[in-house]
C-alpha positions as CSV (number, residue, x, y, z in Angstrom):
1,X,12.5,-29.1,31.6
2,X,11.0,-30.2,34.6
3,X,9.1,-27.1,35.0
4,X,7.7,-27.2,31.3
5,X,6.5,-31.5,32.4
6,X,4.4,-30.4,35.2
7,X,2.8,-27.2,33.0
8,X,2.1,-29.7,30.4
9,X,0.8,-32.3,32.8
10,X,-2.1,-29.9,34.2
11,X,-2.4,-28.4,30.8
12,X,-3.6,-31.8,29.6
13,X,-5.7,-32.0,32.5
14,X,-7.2,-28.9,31.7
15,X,-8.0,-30.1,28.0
16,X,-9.5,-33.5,29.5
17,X,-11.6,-32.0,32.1
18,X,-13.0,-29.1,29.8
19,X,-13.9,-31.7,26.7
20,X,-15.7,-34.1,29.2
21,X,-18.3,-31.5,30.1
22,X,-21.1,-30.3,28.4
23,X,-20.5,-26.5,27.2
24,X,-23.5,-25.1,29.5
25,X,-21.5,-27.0,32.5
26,X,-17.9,-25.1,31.7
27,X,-19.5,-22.0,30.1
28,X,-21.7,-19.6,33.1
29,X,-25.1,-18.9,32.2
30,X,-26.3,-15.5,33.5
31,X,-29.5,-14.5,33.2
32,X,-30.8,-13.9,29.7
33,X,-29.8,-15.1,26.5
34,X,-27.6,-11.7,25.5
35,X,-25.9,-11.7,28.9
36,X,-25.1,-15.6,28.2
37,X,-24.0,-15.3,24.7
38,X,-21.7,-12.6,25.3
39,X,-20.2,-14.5,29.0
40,X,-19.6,-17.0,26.8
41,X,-17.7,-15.2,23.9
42,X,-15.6,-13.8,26.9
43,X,-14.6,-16.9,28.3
44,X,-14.1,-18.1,24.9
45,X,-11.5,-15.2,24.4
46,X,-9.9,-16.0,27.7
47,X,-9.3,-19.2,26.7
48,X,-7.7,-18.0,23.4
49,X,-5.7,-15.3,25.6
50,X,-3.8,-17.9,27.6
51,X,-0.5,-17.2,26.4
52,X,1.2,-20.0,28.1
53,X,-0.4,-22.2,26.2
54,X,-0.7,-20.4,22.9
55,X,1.9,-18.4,22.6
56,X,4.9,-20.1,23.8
57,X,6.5,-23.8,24.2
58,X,6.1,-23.8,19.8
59,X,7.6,-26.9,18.0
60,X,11.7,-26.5,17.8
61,X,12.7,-29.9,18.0
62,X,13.6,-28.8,13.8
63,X,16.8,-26.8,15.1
64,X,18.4,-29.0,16.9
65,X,19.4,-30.8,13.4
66,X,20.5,-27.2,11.8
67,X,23.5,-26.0,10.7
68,X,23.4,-22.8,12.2
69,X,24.7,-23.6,15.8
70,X,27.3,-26.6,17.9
71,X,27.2,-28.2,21.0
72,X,31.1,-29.4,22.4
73,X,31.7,-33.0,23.1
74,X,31.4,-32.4,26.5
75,X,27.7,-30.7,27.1
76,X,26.5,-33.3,23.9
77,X,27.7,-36.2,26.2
78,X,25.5,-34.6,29.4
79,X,22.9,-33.1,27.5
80,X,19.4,-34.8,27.7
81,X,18.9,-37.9,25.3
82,X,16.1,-35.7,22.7
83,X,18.6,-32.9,22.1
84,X,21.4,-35.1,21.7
85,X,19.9,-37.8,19.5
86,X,18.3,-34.7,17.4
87,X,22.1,-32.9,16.9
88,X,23.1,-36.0,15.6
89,X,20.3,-37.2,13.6
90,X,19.7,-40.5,15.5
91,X,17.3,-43.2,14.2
92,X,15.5,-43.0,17.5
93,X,15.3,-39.6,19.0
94,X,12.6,-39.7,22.3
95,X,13.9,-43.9,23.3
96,X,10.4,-44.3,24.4
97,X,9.8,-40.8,26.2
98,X,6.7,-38.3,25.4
99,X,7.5,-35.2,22.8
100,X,7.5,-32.4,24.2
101,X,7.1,-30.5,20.5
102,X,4.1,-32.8,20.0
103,X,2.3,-32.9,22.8
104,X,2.6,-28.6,23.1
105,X,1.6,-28.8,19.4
106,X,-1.7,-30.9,19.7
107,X,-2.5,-29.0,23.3
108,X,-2.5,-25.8,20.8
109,X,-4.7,-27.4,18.5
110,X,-7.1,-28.7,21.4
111,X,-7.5,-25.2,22.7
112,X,-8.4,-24.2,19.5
113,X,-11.0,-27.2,18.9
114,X,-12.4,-26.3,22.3
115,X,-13.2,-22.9,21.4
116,X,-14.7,-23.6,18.0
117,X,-17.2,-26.0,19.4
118,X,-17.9,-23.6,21.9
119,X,-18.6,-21.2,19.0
120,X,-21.2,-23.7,17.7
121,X,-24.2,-23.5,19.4
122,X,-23.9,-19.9,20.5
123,X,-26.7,-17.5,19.2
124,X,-25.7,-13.7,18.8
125,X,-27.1,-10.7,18.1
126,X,-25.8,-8.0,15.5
127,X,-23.8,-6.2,17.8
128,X,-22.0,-9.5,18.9
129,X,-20.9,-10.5,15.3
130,X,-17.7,-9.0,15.1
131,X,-16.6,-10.0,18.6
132,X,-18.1,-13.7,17.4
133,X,-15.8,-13.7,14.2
134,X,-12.8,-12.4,15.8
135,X,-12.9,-15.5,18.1
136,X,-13.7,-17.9,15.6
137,X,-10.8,-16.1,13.6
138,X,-8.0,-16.3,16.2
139,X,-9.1,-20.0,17.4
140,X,-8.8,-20.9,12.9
141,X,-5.1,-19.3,13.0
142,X,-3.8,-21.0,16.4
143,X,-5.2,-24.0,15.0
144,X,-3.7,-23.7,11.3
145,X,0.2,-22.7,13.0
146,X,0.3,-25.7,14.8
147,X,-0.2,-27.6,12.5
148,X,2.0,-26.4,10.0
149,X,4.8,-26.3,12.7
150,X,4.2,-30.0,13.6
151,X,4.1,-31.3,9.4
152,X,7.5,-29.3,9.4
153,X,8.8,-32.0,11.2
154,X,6.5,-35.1,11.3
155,X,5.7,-35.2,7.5
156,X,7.8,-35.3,4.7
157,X,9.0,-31.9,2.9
158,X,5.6,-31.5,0.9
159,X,5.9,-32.0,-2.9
160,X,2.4,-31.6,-5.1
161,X,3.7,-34.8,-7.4
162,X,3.8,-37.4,-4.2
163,X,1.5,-35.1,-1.6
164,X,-1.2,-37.3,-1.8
165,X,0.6,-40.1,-1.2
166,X,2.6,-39.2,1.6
167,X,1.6,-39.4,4.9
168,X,0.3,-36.1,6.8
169,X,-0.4,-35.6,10.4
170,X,-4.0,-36.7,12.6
171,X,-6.4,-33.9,12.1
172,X,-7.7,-33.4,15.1
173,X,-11.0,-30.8,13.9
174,X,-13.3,-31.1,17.4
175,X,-12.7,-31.3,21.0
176,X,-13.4,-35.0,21.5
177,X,-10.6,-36.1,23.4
178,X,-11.8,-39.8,23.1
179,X,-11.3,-39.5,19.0
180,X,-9.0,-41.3,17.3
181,X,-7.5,-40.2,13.5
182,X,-5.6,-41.6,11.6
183,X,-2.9,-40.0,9.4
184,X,-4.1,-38.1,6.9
185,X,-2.5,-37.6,3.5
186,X,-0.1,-34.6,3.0
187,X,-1.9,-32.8,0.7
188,X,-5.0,-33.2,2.9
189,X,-2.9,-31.8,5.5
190,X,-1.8,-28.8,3.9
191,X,-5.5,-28.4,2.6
192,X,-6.7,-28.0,5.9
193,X,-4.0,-25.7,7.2
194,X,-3.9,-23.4,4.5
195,X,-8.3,-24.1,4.5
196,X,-8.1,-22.8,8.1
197,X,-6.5,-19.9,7.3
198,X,-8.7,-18.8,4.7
199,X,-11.4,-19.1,6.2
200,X,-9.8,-16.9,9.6
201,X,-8.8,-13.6,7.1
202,X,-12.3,-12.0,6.6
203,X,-13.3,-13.1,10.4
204,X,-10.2,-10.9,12.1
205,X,-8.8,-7.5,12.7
206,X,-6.4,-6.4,10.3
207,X,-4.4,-5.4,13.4
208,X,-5.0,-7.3,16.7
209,X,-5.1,-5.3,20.0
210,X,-2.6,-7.3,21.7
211,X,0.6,-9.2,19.9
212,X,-0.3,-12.5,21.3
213,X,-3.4,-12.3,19.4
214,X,-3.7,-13.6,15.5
215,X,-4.5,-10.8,13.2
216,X,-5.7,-10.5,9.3
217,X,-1.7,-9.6,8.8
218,X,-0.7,-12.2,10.6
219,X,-2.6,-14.8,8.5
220,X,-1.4,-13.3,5.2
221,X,1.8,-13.7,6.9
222,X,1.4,-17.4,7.9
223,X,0.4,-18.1,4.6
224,X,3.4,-16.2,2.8
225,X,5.5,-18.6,4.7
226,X,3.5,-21.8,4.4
227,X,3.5,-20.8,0.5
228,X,7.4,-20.6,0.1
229,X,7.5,-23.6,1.8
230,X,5.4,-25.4,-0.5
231,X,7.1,-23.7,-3.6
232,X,4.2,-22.0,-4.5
233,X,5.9,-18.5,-5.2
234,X,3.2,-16.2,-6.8
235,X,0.7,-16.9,-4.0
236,X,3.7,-16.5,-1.6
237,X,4.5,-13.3,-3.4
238,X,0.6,-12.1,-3.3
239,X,0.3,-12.8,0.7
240,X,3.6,-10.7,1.4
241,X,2.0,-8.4,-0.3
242,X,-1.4,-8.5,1.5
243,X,0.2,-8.3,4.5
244,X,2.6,-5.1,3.9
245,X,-0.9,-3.5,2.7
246,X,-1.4,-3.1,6.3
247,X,2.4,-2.4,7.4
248,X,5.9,-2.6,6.2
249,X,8.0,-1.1,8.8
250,X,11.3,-2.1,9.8
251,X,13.4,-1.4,12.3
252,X,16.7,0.5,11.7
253,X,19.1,-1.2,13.7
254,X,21.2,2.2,14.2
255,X,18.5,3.6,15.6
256,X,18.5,2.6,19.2
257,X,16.7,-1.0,18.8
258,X,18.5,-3.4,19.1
259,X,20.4,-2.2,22.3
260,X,23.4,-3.8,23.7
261,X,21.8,-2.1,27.1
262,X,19.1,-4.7,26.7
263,X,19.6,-8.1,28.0
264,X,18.1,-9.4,25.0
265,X,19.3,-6.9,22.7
266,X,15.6,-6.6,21.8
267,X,13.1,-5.2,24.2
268,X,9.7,-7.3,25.5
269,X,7.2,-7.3,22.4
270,X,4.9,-5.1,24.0
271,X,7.5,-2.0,24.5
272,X,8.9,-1.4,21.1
273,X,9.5,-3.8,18.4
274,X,7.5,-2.8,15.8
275,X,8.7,-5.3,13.7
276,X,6.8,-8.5,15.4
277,X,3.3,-9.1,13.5
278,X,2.1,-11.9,16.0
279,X,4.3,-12.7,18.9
280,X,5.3,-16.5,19.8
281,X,8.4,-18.4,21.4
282,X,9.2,-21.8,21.2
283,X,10.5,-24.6,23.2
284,X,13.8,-24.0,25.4
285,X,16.3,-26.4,24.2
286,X,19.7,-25.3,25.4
287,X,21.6,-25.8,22.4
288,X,19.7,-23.3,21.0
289,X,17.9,-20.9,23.1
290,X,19.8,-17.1,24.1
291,X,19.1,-17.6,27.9
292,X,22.1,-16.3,29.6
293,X,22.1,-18.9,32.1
294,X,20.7,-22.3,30.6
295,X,22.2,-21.6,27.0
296,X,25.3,-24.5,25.7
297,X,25.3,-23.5,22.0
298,X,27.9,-22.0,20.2
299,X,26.7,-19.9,16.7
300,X,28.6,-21.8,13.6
301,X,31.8,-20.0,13.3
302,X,31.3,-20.3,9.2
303,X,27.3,-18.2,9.8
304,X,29.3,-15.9,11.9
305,X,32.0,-14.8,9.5
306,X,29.5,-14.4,7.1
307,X,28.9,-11.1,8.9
308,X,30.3,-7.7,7.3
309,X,31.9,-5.8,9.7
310,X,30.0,-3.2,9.5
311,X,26.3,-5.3,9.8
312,X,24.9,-4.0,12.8
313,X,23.5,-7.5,12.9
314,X,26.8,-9.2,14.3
315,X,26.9,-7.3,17.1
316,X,23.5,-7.4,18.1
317,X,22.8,-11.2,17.5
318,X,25.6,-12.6,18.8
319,X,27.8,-12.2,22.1
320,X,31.8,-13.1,21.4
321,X,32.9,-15.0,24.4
322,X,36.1,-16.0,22.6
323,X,37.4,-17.7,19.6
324,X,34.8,-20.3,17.9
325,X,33.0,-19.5,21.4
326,X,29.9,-17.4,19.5
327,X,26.5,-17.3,21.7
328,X,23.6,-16.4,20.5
329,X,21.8,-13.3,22.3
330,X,19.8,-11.4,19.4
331,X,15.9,-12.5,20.0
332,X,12.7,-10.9,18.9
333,X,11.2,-12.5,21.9
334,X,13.2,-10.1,24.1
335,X,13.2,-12.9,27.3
336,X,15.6,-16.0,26.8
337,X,13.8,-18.2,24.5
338,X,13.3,-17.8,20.6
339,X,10.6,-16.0,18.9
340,X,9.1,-17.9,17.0
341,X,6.1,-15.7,15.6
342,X,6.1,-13.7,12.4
343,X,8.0,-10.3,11.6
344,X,8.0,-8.3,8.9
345,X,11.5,-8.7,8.7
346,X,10.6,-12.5,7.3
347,X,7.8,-11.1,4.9
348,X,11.0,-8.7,3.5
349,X,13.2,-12.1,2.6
350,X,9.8,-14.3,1.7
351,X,8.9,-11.4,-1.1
352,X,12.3,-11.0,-2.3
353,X,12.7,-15.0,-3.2
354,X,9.5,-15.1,-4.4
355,X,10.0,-12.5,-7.0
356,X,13.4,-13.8,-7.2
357,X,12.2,-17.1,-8.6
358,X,9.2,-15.4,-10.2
359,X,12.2,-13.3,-12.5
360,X,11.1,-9.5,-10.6
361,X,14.5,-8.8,-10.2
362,X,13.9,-5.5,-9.9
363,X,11.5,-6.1,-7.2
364,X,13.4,-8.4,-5.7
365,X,16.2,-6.5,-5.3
366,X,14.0,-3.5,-3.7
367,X,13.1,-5.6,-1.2
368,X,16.3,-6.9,0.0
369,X,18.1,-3.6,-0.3
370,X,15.7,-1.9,2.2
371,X,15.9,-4.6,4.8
372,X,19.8,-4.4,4.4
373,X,20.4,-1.4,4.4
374,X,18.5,-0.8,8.0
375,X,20.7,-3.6,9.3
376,X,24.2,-1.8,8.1
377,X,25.7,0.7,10.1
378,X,24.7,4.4,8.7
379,X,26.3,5.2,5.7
380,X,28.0,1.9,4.7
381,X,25.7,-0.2,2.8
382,X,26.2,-0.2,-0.5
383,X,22.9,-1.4,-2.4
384,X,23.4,-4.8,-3.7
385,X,23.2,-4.8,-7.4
386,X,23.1,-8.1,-10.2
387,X,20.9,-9.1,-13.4
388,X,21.2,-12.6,-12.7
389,X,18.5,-14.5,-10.8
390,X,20.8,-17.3,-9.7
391,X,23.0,-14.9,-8.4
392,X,20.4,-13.2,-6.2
393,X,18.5,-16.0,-5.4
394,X,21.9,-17.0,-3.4
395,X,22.3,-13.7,-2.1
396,X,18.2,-13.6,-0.8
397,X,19.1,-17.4,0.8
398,X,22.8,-16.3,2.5
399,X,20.4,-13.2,4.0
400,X,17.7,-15.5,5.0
401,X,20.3,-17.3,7.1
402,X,21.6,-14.7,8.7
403,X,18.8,-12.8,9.4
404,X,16.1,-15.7,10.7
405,X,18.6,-18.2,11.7
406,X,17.3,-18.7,15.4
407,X,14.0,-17.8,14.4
408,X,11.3,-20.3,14.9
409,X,11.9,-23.7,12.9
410,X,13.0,-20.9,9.4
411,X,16.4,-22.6,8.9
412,X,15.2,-26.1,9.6
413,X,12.3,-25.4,6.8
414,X,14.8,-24.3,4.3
415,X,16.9,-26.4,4.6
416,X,13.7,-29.4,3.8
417,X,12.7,-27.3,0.9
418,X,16.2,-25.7,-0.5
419,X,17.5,-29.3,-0.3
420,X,15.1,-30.2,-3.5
421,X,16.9,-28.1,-5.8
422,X,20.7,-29.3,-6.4
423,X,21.8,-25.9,-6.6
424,X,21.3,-25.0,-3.0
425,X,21.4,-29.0,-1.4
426,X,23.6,-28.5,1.7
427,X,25.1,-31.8,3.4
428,X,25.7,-31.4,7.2
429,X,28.1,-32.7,8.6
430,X,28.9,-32.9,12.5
431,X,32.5,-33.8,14.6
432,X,31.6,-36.0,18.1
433,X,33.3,-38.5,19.8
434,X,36.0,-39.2,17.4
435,X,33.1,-39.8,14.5
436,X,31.9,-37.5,11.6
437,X,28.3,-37.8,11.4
438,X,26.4,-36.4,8.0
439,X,23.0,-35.5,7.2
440,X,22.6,-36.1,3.4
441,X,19.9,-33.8,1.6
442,X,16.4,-35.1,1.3
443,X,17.4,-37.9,3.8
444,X,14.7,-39.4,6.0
445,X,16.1,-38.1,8.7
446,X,14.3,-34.8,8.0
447,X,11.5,-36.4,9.5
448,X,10.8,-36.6,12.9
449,X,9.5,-39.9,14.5
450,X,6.1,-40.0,15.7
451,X,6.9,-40.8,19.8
452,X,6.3,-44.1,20.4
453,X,3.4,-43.0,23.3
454,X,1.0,-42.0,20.4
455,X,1.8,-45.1,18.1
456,X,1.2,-47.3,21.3
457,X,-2.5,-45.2,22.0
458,X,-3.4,-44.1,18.8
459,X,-2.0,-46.9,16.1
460,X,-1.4,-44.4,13.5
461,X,1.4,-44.7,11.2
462,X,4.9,-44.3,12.0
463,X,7.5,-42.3,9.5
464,X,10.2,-44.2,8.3
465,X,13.6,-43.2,9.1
């Protein structure tokens, strides 16, 4: 934690330094206009290509208050005061400290605002078009996923009948550090997110060159999820299948990835795991994270029984140190944090609700019958088979569980959005210290406070809790 302080520290640093220039001072200027246009674009990219900022420390501050994992009594009673207020759903999780999920959120969103300035003034030839959108693109996406990551736990659960009336996060759109805004609304929020996106899809690659990069299929995929979460199912169905257009791979776990032979169980995203669409890893709390040595979790013994024996995804996910003494190993990310990007593995469950709810059954069950049946040892799945959209829908939400449990902020999300419907409300409820604590669905406690550092320099709103 200590380590991720001081990167943050200079980080900021960076962002201040950088915004206080003018762009000729912190951009080179070669010698003619060409040369300086395309300098620029490059330094522009490198920007973008710092994956230390961009592609790792994502907001996870959501799955601390899951269901999915437990700390015992006696690392919750020495763990630091924001994961142990977040397990139990305290009134006051940061007691005055910075957030480290908001500050990496907004430093995201600043390198983004950086570049897109940057982009402004820059006058290009033909041949530097594409190069010029794919920037422009990539800065748009970073930009859109942080903020959708942050108003998944900042801002209510979004609903279109109160949306403009609750409150949504500061949108931050240029690189003046010395601007203050105020909360927006949520719909205006989600506007911009989901505007950003938009306007990224004809400006990149279908596929990127590098992982860590945004591509066309990995805004389709942003926006798949960002639909489902909004309960917007046909244009949740329509980017899945924008996004399987360009590929729909999975991996068949009996096919040599995962590996017990890998630390990770999966290998580094660059080497092999054709599954990951856009590659990101989040935060390293310790309740939740796979690292072998900073990891105090334990998987929910109820998720891990859930598990056929013969799901190739028990053994891979999870290490069994001994009863009710499950760790979590399985990540996408291949190092020990969580991946927290997308995979086509998601785009699999996301189509198969959406056509759930839409009454494809038949489609829907397509969809979760292929990803199963590359997760089952060879030979033993038997396709899942029912007429009843209920039915399925609880089967496509059981799956989602299982499979994207540990993966990004997914179970925290669903549980916001699933916690709408009565039929799939879940009250969670944790044992410490002699007291059982609950966490009632649609309480208020599914929204983060904003830290109090912010409120004290910015005076925008606070959430109620």
């Amino acid at each position: 934690m200590k380590k991720l302080i001081i990167i943050l520290a200079c980080l900021i640093s960076d962002i201040c330094i950088v915004s206080c220039k003018k762009q000729g001072e912190w951009l080179d200027v070669p010698r003619n206009r060409d040369e300086t246009t395309l300098e620029n674009l490059n330094v522009l990219q490198a920007v973008l290509d710092n994956t230390t900022i961009l592609n790792a420390n994502y907001p996870s501050i959501g799955q601390l208050g899951c269901d999915h994992y437990f700390l015992s009594e006696q690392y919750y009673n020495n763990t630091l005061p924001t994961e142990r207020n977040s397990y139990i759903w305290s009134p006051d999780i940061f007691e005055n400290r910075p957030s480290l999920d908001y500050t990496s959120g907004y430093i995201k969103i600043s390198y983004a605002n950086i570049v897109l300035d940057g982009l402004k003034d820059l006058e290009i030839t033909p041949g530097q078009q594409a190069d010029f959108n794919n920037v422009k693109g990539q800065a748009l996406f970073f930009r859109s996923m942080a903020y959708f990551e942050l108003a998944s736990i900042f801002c209510k659960q979004y609903n279109e009948l109160t949306a403009t009336s609750d409150l949504g996060l500061s949108l931050k759109l240029t690189s003046d550090i010395h601007e203050i805004k105020q909360r927006s609304s949520l719909k205006v929020t989600y506007e911009q997110i989901i505007n950003d996106l938009m306007l990224a899809i004809p400006l990149l690659p279908l596929v990127s060159k590098y992982k860590t990069r945004p591509s066309r299929q990995a805004a389709f995929a942003l926006l798949a999820r960002i639909y489902l979460n909004m309960s917007d199912y046909l244009k949740g169905k329509e980017f899945c299948d924008s996004s399987f257009a360009v590929n729909d791979e999975l991996l068949n776990f009996n096919e040599g990835i995962p590996s017990l032979a890998i630390e990770y169980r999966f290998p580094a995203f660059r080497v092999g795991n054709k599954e990951i669409i856009f590659y990101g890893e989040g935060i390293g709390y310790t309740g939740i994270i796979p690292d072998y040595n900073f990891n105090q979790g334990f998987v929910d013994t109820i998720l891990y029984m859930s598990y056929d024996e013969d799901d190739l995804r028990k053994r891979y996910f999870f290490e069994n140190q001994g009863v009710n003494q499950i760790k979590f190993r399985g990540t996408y990310a291949g190092v020990g944090f969580n991946f927290c990007g997308l995979g086509i593995n998601e785009i699999y469950l996301t189509r198969a609700e959406c056509n759930a709810r839409l009454n494809d059954i038949s489609a829907s069950l397509k969809d979760l019958n292929k990803l199963l049946v590359n997760r089952f040892e060879q030979g033993k799945y038997l396709n899942y088979y029912t007429d009843n959209a209920d039915s399925l829908l609880f089967k496509i939400l059981a799956e989602r569980k299982k499979e994207l449990s540990f993966t990004a902020q997914l179970r925290w999300q669903d549980l916001r959005r699933l916690n709408t419907d009565p039929r799939f409300a879940i009250t969670i409820k944790r044992k410490m210290n002699g007291q059982i604590l609950t966490l009632l669905p649609n309480d208020l406690k599914y929204v983060y406070p904003i830290p109090q550092d912010e409120i004290d320099k910015t005076g925008i709103a606070q959430n109620e809790r």
